[in-house]
N, C-alpha and C positions, 0 to 999 in steps of 0.2 A: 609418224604418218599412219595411226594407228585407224584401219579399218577403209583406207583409202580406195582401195583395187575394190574391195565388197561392198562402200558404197556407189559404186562406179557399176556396180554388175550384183549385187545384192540377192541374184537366184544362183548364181555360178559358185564354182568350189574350187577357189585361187590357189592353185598348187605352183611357186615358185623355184625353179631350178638353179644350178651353179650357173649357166650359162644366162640365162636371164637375170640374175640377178645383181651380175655386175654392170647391167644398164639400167638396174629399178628407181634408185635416187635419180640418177641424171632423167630417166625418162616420166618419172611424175612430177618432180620441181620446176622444169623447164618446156613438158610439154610436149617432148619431142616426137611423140607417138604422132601428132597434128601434123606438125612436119613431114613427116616420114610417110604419112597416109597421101599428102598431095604429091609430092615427090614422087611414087609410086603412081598416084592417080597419072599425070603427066606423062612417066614415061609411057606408059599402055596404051593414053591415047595418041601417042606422038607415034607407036609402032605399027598400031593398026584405024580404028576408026578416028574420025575428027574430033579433034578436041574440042570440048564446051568451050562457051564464050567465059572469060576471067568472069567473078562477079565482081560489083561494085565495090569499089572501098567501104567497109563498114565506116557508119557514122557516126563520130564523136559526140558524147552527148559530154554539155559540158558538166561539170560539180556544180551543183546545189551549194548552196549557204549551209553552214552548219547550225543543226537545231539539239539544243539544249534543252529539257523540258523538267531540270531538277534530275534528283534519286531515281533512278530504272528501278523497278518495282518489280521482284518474283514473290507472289502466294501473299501479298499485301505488305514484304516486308523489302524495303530500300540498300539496293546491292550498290557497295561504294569501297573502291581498292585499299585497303588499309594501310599500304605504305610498303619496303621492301628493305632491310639493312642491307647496303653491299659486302658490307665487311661482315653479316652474321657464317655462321657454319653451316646453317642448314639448307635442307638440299633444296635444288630451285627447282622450280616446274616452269614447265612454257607449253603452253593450253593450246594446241595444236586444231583446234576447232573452226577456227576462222582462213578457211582452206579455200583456193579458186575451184578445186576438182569437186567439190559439193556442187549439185547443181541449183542449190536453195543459194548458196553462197555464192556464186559463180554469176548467178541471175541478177542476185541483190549489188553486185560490182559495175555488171553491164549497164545497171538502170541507176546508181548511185541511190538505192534504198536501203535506209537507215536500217529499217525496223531488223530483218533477218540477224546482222553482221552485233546488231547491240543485242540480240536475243541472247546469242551465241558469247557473244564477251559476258553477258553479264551472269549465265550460267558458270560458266568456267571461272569467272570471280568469286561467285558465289561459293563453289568448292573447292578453293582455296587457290589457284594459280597465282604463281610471281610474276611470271608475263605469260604475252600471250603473241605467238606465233602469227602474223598477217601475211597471210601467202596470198599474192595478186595474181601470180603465172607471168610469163610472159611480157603482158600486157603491152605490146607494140604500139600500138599508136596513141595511147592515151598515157601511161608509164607513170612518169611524174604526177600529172594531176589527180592520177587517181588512188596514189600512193598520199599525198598530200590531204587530198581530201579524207580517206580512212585512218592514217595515224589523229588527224586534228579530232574526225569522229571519236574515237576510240580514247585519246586523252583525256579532250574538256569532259565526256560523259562519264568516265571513270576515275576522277582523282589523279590524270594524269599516270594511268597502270604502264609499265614498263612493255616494250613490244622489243618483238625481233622482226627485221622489215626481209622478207624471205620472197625472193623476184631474182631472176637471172637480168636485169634491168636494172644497171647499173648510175641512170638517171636516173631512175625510181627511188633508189636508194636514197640517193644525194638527194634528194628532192623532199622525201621522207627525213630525213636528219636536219634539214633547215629549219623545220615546223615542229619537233620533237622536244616535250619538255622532257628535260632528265632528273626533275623532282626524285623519282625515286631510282633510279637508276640510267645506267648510259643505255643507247639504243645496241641491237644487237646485229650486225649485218650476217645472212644467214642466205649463204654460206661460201666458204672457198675453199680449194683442195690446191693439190701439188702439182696439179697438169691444168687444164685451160682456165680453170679459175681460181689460178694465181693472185689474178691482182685484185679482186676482192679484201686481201691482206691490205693491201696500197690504199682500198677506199676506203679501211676501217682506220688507218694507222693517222690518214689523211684528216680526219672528221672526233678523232677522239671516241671510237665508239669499238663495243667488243667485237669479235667474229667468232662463227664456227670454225673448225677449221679441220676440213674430212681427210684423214688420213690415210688416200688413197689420191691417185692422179687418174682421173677419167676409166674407173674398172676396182676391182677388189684386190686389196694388196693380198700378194699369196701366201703369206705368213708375217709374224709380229717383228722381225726384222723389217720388213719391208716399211709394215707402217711405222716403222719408231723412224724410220729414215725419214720418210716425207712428213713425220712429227718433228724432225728438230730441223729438215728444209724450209719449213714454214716458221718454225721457232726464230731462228735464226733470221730469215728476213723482217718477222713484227718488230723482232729487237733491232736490227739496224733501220729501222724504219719512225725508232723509240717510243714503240709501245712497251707497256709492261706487259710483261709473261704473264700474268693474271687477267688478261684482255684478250687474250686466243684459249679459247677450249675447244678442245681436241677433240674429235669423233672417230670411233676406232670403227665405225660403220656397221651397227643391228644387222644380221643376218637372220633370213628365214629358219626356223629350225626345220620347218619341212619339206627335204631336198639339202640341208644343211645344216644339218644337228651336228656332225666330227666338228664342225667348226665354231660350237658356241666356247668351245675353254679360249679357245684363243681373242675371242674378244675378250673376256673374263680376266685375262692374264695380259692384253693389251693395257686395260684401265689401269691394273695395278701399277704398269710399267708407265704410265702415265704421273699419277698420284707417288711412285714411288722417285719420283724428279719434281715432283711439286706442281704437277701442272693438272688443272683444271680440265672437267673432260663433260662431255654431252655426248649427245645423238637422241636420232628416234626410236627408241626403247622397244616401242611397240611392235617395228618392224617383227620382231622375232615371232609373234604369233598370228601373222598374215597368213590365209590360209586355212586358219582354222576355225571348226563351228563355235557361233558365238559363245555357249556359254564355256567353254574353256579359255578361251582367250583372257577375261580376267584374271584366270585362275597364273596361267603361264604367265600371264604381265609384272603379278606381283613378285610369283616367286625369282621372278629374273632380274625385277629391280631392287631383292633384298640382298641377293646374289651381288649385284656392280655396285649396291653401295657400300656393301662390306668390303669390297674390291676399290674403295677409294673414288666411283663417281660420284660426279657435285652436281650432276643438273642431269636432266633429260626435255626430249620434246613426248609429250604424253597426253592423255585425254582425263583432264582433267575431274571428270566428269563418273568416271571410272570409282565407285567407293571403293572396292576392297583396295584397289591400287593406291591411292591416295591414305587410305586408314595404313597400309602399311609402309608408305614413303615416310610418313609422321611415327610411326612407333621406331623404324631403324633410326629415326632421327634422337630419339631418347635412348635406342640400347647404345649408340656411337657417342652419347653425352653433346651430342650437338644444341639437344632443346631440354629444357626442366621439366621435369615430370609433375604432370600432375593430375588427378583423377579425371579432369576434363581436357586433356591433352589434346584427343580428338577433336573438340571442338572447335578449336583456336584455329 
């Protein structure tokens, strides 16, 4: 969720705490700050002045036809997904760019306009992502069709690129995996944890398709016991559910380092504990240097992802987009012999 909160507030200086930060995922995936604002709004005016009139149902507009127009074009040259080994080693990216809380992207959702959401895919293709992250929000009254309509966008214009369908809308989902080729890989439902979104595990296990799987129940586990606990909770129900263990990756949950730097070993030491049972792990990577002025943030992204993959992580959600980060996800990937070396290794 790299750079979420600053473009949300882009003059302000996000300094995230222990206490706040154990609502940070649940409250920018889900939204719930919205919530929480009229819920509040309400009670105030239920205690003293009269309450506004409700407004109107927002109107549904419905999905457009999907338009195909050939190769998406960056700088004159034709961006087309090159395909994705499931079974290779090397590490996956999932291009975290295609977000509701953008409000370019958020716009481009409400009005069903292509152009924004293929700029953005085809950027993050461009720089090398395995998939790519479609966070819709919410999205309460429209859910399904507007889930439906952005995976078909995002497939037929890309070669059919791998996504993770990321919505607390769990018709959304479903609705998105009906319509989803898995050319190059299975879809990713993103995500579920150990307390209310349990069964996120159930829609994955149900549909053939992988999941997150945050190693924490509604708050921050208070140490690597805790999470390995609601790691082999959920372990244990995708296998009685008969998924394979290589269909749940585990998120030991990015914490800010600022406001919670004592706490970066132990994600550090989560993953290995991860990896050292064989099991596949993710998260949003970037989380860790939320907060900070932009030009360091590349600096702490990379050295944190050379850090967890030395540590045994196999994916993240990341911003594709990111050179130094990307130039150094591709070089750990030759020092760990996952990729052949070769003078133009970068390139590839």
């Amino acid at each position: 969720m790299k750079g979420e909160i600053q473009d949300k507030l882009p003059d302000w200086s996000v300094i995230v705490g222990t206490t706040e930060a154990v609502q940070l995922v649940k409250y920018l995936r889900d939204e719930e700050w919205k919530k929480s604002y009229v819920d509040k709004s309400a009670a105030a005016s239920s205690a003293g002045a009269a309450a506004e009139p409700a407004p109107a149902p927002k109107k549904v507009i419905p999905a457009p036809p999907i338009v195909v127009n050939g190769p998406y074009m960056i700088d004159d040259k034709p961006v087309t997904y090159k395909g994705h080994d499931p079974n290779a080693q090397t590490f996956v990216t999932i291009g975290e760019r295609i977000h509701c809380i953008s409000p370019v992207i958020r716009k481009a959702m409400d009005n069903y306009d292509e152009a924004p959401i293929l700029k953005r895919a085809a950027e993050q293709i461009a720089a090398g992502a395995t998939y790519l992250d479609l966070n819709i929000g919410p999205a309460e009254s429209n859910g399904p069709e507007l889930m439906t309509w952005a995976v078909q966008l995002l497939q037929q214009n890309f070669n059919n690129v791998p996504l993770a369908l990321d919505t607390a809308n769990m018709a959304a989902i479903e609705a998105g995996i009906k319509v989803y080729n898995r050319t190059n890989g299975k879809p990713i439902v993103n995500s579920a944890d150990a307390g209310s979104r349990i069964d996120f595990i159930n829609l994955a296990a149900a549909n053939d398709a992988i999941v997150f799987a945050l190693c924490s129940a509604d708050g921050i586990a208070k140490d690597n016991e805790e999470r390995m606990m609601h790691c082999h909770n959920m372990l244990e129900r995708g296998l009685h559910l008969g998924m394979d263990s290589d269909d749940l990756w585990f998120d030991p949950l990015f914490l800010v380092i600022k406001g919670m730097q004592d706490k970066q070993m132990d994600v550090l030491n989560a993953i290995k504990a991860f990896s050292d049972e064989g099991l596949k792990s993710t998260g949003g990577l970037s989380n860790n240097s939320n907060g900070m002025p932009k030009h360091i943030r590349p600096i702490m992204d990379s050295a944190m992802v050379a850090m967890c993959m030395m540590q045994g992580l196999t994916s993240a959600i990341v911003n594709p987009n990111d050179l130094r980060l990307m130039e150094t996800i591709k070089s750990c990937d030759i020092i760990k012999n996952n990729n052949l070396y070769a003078d133009s290794y970068l390139e590839l």
